[in-house]
C-alpha positions as CSV (number, residue, x, y, z in Angstrom):
1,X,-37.9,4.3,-6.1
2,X,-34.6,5.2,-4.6
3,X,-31.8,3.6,-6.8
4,X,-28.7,1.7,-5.3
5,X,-25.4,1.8,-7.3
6,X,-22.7,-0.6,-6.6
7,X,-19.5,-0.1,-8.6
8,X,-16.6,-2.2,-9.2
9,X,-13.5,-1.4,-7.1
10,X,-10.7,0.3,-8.7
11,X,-8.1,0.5,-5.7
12,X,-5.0,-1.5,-6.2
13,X,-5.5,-5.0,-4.3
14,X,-9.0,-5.0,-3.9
15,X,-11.0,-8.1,-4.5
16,X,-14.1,-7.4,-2.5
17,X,-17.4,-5.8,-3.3
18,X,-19.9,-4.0,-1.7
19,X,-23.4,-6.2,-2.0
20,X,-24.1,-9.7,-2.2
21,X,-26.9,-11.3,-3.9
22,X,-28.5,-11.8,-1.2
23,X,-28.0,-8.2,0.1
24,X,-29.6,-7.3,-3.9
25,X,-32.7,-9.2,-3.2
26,X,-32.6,-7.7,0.4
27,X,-32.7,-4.3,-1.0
28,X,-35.4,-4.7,-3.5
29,X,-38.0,-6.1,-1.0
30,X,-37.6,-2.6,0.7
31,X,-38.7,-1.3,-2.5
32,X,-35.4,-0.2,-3.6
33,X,-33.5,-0.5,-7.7
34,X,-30.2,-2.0,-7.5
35,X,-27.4,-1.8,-10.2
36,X,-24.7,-3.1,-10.2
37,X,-21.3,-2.2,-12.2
38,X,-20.5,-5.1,-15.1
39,X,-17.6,-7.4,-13.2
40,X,-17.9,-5.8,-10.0
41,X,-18.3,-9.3,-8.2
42,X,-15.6,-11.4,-10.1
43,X,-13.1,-11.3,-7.5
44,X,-15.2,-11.9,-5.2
45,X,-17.1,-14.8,-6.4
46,X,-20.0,-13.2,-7.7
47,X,-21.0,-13.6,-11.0
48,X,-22.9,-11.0,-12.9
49,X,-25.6,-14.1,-13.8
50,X,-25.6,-14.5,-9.9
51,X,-26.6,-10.0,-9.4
52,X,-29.0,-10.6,-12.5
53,X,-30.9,-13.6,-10.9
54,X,-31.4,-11.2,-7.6
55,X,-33.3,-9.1,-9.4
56,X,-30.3,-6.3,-10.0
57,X,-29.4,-4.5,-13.5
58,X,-26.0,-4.5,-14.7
59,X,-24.3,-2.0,-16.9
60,X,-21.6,-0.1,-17.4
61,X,-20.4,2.6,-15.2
62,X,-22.1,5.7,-16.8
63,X,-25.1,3.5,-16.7
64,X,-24.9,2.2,-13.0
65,X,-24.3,5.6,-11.4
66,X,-27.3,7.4,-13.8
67,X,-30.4,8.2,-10.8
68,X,-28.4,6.7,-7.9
69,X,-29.4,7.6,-4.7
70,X,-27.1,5.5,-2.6
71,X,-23.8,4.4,-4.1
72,X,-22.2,1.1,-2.2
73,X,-18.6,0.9,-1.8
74,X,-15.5,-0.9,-0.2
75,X,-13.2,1.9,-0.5
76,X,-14.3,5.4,-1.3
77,X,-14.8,5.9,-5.2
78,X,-12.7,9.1,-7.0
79,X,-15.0,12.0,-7.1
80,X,-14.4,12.8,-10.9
81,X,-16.0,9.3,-11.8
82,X,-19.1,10.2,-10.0
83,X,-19.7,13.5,-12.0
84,X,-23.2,13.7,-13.3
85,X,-24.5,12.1,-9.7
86,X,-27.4,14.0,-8.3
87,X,-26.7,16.3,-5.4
88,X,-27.6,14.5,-1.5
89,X,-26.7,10.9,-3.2
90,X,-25.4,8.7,-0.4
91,X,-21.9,7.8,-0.7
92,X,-21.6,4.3,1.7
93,X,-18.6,2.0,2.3
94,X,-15.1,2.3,4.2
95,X,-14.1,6.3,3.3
96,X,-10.7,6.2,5.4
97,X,-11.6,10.1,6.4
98,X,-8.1,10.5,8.0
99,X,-6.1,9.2,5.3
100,X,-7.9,10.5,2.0
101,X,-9.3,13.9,3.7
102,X,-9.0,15.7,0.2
103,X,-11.5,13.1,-0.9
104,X,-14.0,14.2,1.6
105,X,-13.7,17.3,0.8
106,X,-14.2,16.7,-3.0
107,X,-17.6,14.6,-1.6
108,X,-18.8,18.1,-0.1
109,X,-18.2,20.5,-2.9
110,X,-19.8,17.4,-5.1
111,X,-23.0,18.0,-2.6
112,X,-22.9,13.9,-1.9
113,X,-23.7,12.9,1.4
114,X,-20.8,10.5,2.2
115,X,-21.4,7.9,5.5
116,X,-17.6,6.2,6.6
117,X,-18.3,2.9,8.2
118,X,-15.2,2.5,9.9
119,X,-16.4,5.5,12.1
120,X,-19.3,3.5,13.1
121,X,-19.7,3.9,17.3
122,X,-19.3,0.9,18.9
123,X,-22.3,0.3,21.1
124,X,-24.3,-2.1,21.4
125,X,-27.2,-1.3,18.9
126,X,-24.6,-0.7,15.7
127,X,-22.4,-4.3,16.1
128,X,-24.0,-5.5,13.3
129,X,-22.9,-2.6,10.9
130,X,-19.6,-2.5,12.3
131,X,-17.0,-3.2,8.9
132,X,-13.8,-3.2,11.4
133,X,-14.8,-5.9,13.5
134,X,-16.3,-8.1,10.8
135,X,-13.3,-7.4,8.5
136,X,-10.9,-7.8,11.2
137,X,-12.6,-11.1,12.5
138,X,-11.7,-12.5,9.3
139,X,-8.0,-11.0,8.8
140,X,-6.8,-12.5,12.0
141,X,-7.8,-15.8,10.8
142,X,-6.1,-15.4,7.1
143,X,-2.6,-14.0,9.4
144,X,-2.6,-17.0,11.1
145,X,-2.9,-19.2,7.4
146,X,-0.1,-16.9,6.5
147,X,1.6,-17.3,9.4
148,X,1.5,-20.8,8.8
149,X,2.0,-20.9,5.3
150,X,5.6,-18.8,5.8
151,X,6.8,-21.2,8.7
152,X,8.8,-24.0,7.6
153,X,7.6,-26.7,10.3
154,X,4.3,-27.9,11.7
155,X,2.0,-25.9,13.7
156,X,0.7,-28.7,16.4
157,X,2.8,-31.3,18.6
158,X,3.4,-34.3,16.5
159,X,4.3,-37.6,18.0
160,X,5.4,-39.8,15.4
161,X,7.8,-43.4,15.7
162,X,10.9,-41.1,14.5
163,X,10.3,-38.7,17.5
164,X,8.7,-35.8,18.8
165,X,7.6,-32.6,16.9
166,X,7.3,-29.9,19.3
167,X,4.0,-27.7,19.0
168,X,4.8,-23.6,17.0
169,X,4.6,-20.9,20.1
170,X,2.7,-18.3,18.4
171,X,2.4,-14.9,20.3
172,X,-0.6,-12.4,19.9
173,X,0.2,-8.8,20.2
174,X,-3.3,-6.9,20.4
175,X,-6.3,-8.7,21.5
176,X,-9.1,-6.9,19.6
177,X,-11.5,-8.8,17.5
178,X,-8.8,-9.7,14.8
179,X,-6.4,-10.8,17.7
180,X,-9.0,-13.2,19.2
181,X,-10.1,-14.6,16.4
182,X,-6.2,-15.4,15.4
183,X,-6.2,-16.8,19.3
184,X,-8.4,-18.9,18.5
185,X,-7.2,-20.0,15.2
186,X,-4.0,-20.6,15.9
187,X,-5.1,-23.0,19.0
188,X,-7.5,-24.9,16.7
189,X,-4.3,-25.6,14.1
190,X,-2.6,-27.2,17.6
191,X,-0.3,-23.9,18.9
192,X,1.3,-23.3,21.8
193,X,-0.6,-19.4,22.2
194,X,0.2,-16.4,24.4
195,X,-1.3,-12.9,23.6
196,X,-1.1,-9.3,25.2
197,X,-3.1,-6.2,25.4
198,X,-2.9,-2.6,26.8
199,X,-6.4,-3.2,28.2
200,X,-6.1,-5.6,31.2
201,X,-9.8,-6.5,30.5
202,X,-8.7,-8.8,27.5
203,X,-7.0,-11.0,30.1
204,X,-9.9,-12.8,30.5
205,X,-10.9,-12.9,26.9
206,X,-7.5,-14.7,26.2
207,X,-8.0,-17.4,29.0
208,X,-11.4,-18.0,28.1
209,X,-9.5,-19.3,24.3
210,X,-7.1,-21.1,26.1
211,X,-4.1,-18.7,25.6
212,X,-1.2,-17.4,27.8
213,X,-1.7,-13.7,29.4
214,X,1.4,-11.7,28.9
215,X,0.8,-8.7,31.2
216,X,2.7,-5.7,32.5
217,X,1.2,-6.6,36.6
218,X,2.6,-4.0,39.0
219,X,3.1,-0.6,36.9
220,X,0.6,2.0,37.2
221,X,-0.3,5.0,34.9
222,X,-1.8,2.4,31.9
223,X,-4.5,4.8,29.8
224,X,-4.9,2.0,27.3
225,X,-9.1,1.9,28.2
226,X,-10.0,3.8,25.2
227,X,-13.6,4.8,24.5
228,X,-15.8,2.1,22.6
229,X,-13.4,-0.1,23.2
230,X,-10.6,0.9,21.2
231,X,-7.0,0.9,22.5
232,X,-5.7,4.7,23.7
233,X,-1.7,5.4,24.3
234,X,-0.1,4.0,27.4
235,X,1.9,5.9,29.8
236,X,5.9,5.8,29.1
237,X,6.1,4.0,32.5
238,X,4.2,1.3,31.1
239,X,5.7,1.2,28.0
240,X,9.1,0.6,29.1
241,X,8.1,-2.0,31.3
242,X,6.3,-4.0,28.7
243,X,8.7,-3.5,26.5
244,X,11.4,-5.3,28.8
245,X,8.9,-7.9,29.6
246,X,8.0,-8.4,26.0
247,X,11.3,-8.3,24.5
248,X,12.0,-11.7,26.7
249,X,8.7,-13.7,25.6
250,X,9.4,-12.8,21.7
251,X,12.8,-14.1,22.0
252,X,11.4,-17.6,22.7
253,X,8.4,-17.6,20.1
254,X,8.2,-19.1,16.6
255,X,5.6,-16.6,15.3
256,X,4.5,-13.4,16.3
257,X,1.5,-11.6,15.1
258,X,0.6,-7.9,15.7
259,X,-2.6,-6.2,15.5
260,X,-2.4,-2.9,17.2
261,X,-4.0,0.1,15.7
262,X,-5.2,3.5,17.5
263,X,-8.2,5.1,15.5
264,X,-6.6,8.1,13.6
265,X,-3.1,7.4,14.6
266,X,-0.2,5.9,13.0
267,X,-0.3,1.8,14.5
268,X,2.1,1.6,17.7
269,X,5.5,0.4,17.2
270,X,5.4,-2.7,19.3
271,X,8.6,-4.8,18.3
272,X,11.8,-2.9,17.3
273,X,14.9,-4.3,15.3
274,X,17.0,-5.9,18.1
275,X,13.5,-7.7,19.4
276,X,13.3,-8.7,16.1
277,X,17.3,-10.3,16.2
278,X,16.4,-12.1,19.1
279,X,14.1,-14.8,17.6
280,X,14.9,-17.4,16.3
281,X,16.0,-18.0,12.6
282,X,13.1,-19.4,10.4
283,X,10.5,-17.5,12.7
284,X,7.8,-15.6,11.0
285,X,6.2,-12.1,12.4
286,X,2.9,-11.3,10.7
287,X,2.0,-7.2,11.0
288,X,-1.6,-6.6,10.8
289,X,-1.0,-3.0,10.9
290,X,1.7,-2.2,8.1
291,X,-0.3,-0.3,5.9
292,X,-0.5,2.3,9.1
293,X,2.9,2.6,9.5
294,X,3.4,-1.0,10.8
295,X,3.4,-2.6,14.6
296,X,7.3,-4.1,13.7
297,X,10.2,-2.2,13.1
298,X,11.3,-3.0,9.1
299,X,7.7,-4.2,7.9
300,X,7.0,-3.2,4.4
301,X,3.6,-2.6,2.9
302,X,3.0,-5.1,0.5
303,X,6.2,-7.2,1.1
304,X,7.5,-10.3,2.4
305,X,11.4,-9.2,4.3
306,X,14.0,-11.0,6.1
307,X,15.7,-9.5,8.5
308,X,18.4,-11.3,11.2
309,X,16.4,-14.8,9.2
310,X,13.1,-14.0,10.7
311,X,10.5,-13.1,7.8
312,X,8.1,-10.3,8.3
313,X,5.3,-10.2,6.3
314,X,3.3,-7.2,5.4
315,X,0.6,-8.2,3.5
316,X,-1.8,-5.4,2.4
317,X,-5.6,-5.2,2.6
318,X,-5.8,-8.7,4.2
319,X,-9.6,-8.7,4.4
320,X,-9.4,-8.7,0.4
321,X,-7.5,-12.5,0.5
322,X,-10.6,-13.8,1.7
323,X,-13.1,-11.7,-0.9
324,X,-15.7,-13.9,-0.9
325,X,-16.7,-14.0,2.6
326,X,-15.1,-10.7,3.3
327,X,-17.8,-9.2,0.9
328,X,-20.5,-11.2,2.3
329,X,-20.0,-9.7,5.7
330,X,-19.3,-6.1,4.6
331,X,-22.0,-6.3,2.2
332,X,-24.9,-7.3,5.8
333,X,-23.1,-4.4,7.3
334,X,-23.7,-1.8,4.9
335,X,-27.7,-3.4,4.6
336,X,-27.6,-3.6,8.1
337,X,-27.1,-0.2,8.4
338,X,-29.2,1.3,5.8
339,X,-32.3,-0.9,6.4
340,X,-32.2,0.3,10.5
341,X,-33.5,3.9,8.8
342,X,-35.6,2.6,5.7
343,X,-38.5,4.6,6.1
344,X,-41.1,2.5,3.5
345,X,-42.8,5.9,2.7
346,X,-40.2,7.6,1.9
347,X,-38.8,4.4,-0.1
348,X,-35.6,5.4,1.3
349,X,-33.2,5.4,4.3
350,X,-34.1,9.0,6.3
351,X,-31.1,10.4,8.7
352,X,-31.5,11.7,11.5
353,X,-29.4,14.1,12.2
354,X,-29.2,13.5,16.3
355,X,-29.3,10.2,15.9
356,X,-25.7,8.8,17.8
357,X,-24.9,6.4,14.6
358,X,-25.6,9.1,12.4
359,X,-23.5,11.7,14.2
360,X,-21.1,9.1,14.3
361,X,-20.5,8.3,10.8
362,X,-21.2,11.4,8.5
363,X,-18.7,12.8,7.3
364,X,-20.5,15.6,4.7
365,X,-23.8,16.9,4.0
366,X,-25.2,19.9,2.7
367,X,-22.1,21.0,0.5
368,X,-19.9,20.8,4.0
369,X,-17.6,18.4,6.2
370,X,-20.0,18.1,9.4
371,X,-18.1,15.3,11.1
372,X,-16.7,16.6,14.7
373,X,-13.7,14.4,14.0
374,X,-12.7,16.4,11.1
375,X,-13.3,20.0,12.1
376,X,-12.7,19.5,15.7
């Protein structure tokens, strides 16, 4: 019987936690021992009664890791607390490979096999293990309920006896899962929304929410089709024309919200300081992408800022303000994932090494980094 760890976050800022009760009692009917670090779920809305009553054990640290197999995590662990873990253990959860490379290298002396799920391809067979998309779903609905708790006026026309209240023009800048789903968010709360993307494919997505396409037309040379779906760099052509046809929309806009990231890359600066001085005083630009160098010229990781009376708000690890159902959703993708290869023999998940989600999101094995994207 293969035994699943789950310990409690240590990172700064981090509410969430890797399983669920219901992905505990999912994990045992495949055969599998879960334990589960004491407190691990408090932030999250779990209660250690709440693991116990799926069936999980619950310990201490030393305890939780002693036999794992498989350790379950949000954000990669510190390889000296998993001394004493057997060699070929499973290390599961969002690694960040770019950003913490020493880590993964740590992993492969340690002999763990660590699995990133932000490198997860996105194809059809692997949406439902894919941790960006279900993470980002729910971070571009919390920017808009930031969004809106920052801005100093009401987000839908209001017709009152007194007058008129004109409806918030909120502008999306990055149409991937977490700028849809703050589309769509922000039109439910009564906006006026517009939204741009690199990819003229998204066009449709925004007028299917009932959103405003802001799009560079008649310039050629756009390379922002990226493969599985992710955003590439666009031509300088195209940049400077967006720029000059963006710089005119944000000027008019009460709230802008930026979501643009490029796998591996730092985020895309999308509105400089000037754009910035053009709004409006008491506007509000949520950036979706500080903690990767930021989409907006003077956001700060972790900070609210003022600049030229517009607030810019630079919120970290957004996903973690909603822990509860953040967590949930992680914790399906990571059972999602591993159940896909439970082989009930083996009373374990079995790898294989050709197999194109595999390839995808292995980062060590065998004492050695294997992932193409990190020797390559």
């Amino acid at each position: 019987m293969i035994r699943i760890a789950v310990l409690r976050e240590t990172a700064s800022d981090e509410k969430r936690v890797a399983a669920s009760a219901e992905t505990v009692r999912k994990f045992i009917g495949l055969g599998a021992e879960v334990a589960i670090e004491t407190g691990a779920g408090l932030t999250a809305s779990v209660s250690d009664a709440d693991y116990a009553s799926a069936g999980a054990i619950i310990g201490d640290r030393t305890a939780t890791l002693k036999g794992a197999g498989i350790i379950l995590c949000i954000q990669g662990p510190d390889p000296a607390s998993l001394k004493g873990v057997k060699a070929g253990a499973l290390v599961v959860g969002g690694l960040n490979p770019i950003g913490e490379r020493a880590r993964v290298d740590a992993y492969a002396a340690a002999g763990l096999e660590a699995l990133a799920m932000e490198f997860m391809p996105r194809i059809t067979r692997a949406q439902s293990m894919d941790i960006l998309s279900s993470q980002s779903n729910l971070a571009g609905y919390k920017a808009v309920l930031d969004a809106a708790a920052e801005y100093g006026r009401a987000f839908p026309m209001m017709m009152t006896a007194a007058g008129t209240v004109s409806a918030a023009r909120v502008f999306i800048m990055g149409v991937g899962v977490a700028g849809l789903q703050a589309i769509a968010t922000a039109r439910r709360l009564g906006a006026q929304v517009s939204a741009t993307d690199v990819r003229a494919a998204t066009k449709e997505q925004i007028l299917s929410l009932g959103a405003k396409p802001i799009f560079v037309e008649e310039v050629k040379g756009i390379e922002g089709e990226g493969t599985g779906g992710y955003a590439t760099e666009m031509s300088d052509e195209y940049k400077k024309a967006q720029a000059e046809l963006v710089s005119g929309h944000i000027a008019k806009q009460d709230i802008v919200i930026t979501t643009a990231l490029i796998p591996g890359r730092p985020a895309p600066r999308l509105i400089t300081d000037a754009q910035v001085a053009s709004m409006k005083p008491g506007s509000v630009i949520i950036d979706l992408a500080v903690e990767q160098g930021g989409n907006v010229e003077g956001a700060v990781a972790g900070e609210i800022v003022e600049r030229h009376g517009v607030k810019i708000v630079g919120y970290r690890n957004v996903p973690s303000r909603l822990a509860a159902d953040t967590s949930a959703l992680f914790a399906r993708n990571l059972f999602n994932f591993l159940s896909a290869y439970w082989d009930k023999e083996a009373g374990s998940p079995v790898l294989p090494d050709e197999d194109e989600i595999v390839k995808g999101v292995q980062l060590t094995k065998d004492g050695k980094v294997v992932n193409e994207r990190l020797i390559s």
